[in-house]
C-alpha positions in Angstrom: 91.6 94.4 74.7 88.4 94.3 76.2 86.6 92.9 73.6 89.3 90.0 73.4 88.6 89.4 77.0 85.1 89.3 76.6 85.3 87.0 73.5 87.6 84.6 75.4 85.1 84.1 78.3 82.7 83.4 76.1 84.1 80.8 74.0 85.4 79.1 77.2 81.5 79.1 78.7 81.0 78.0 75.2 83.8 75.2 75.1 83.2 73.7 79.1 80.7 71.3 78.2 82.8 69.4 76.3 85.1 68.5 78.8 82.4 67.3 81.1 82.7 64.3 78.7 85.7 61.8 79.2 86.8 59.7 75.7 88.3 57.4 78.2 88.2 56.5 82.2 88.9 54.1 84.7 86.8 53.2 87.6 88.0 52.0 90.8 86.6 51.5 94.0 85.5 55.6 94.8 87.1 57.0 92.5 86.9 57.7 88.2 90.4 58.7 86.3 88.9 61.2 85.0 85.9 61.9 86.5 82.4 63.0 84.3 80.4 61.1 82.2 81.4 59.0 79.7 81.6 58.9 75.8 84.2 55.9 74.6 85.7 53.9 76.7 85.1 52.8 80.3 87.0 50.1 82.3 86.0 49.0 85.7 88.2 47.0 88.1 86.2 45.6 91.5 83.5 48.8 91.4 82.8 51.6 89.6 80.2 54.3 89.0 79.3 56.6 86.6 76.4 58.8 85.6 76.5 58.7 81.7 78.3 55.8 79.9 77.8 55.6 75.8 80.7 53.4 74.1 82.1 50.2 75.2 82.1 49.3 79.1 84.1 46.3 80.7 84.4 45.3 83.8 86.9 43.5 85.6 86.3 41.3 88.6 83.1 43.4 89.8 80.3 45.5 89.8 80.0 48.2 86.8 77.2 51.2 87.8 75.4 53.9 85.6 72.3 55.7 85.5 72.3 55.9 81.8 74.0 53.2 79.4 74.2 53.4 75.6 76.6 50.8 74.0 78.1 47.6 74.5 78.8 46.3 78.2 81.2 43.3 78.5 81.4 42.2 82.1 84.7 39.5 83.1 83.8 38.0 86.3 81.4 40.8 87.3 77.7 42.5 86.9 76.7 45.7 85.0 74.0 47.9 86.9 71.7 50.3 85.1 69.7 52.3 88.1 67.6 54.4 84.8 67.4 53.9 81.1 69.7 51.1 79.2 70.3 51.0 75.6 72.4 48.0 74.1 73.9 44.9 74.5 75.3 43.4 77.8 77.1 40.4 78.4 78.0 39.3 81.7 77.7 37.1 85.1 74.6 39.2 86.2 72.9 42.2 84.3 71.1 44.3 86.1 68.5 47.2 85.1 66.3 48.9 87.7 63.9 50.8 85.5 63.6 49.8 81.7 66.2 48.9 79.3 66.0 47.5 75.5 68.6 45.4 73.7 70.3 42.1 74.4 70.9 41.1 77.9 72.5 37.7 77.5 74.3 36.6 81.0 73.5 34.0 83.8 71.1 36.1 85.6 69.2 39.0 83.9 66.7 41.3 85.6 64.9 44.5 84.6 62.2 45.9 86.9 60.6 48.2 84.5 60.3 47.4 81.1 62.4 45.1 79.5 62.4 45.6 75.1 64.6 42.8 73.4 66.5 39.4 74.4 67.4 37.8 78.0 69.4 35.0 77.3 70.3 33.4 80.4 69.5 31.0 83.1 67.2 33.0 85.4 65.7 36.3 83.6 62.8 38.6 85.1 61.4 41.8 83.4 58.9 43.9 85.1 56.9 43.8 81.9 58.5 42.2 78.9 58.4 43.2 75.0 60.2 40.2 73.8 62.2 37.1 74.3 63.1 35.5 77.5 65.3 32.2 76.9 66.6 30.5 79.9 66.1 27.9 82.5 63.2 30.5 84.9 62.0 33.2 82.9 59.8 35.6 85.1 57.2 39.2 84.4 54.7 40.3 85.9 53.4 40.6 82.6 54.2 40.1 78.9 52.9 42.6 77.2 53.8 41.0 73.8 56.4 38.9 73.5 57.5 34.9 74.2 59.0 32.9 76.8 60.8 30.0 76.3 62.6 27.3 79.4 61.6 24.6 82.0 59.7 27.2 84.1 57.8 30.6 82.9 56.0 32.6 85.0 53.4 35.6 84.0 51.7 36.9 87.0 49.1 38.5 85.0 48.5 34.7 83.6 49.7 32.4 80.8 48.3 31.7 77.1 46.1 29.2 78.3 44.4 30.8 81.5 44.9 33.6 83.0 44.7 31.9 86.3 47.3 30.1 85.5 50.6 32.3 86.1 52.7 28.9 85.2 53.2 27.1 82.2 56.5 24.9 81.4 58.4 25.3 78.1 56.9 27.6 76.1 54.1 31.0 77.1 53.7 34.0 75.3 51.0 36.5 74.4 50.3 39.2 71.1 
């Protein structure tokens, strides 16, 4: 009997993790049905956040929050916030990454205050430092470490491909 015990603790220390882990949930304004991170499915109605997302995020009519994203974020009349690392691609009104993210971010407004690896497709774009392409209207960096932008105003503050005291340059900039 003991040892059955002693087997059935350890194989639920063993088994916890795993539920740590939702397949599914649904954020609302403070609160997650079921809380933990997620791995699947995540639907947000006005706000929602969540430490781990890796699947498919939408969000409905607000702001979607995560420190870590992996997947696919499609955003219906609202913004996706990264506050650490994103991975993927994200379509919405606004997306947002505080430290670095690499993928697609195709929206009206993009920004990325690290490092920004991939696409920003949208009307106003800004990466801290950019390894890519920025299409849109404004495309901003403080500098491109390689990579192209391409719209009616780019700005590197480290200086365009034709003078680096120039931080300026309409329609097309971009350094290799």
């Amino acid at each position: 009997m003991k040892n059955l015990l002693t087997g059935l603790v350890l194989s639920a220390a063993l088994v916890a993790p795993a539920f740590a882990t939702q397949p599914v949930q649904l954020s609302l304004p403070g609160n997650n049905l079921p809380a933990g991170d997620v791995y699947g499915l995540r639907a947000t109605v006005l706000y929602g956040k969540t430490t781990n997302v890796t699947g498919l995020n939408v969000s409905i009519f607000g702001l979607s929050e995560s420190q870590n994203f992996q997947g696919l974020s499609l955003d219906f009349l609202g913004a996706n916030r990264v506050t650490n690392e994103s991975l993927g691609l994200k379509l919405g009104i606004a997306n947002w990454n505080d430290n670095n993210a690499t993928g697609a971010d195709i929206g009206f407004a993009n920004y990325t205050g690290g490092q920004f690896t991939g696409l920003q497709w949208g009307a106003l774009n800004y990466a801290g430092r950019l390894n890519g392409l920025q299409l849109g209207f404004i495309n901003g960096t403080d500098r491109i470490e390689q990579g192209i932008q391409i719209g009616l105003i780019n700005y590197d503050a480290s200086g365009t491909f034709v003078s680096k005291d120039l931080p300026v340059f309409p329609l097309i900039n971009a350094r290799f």
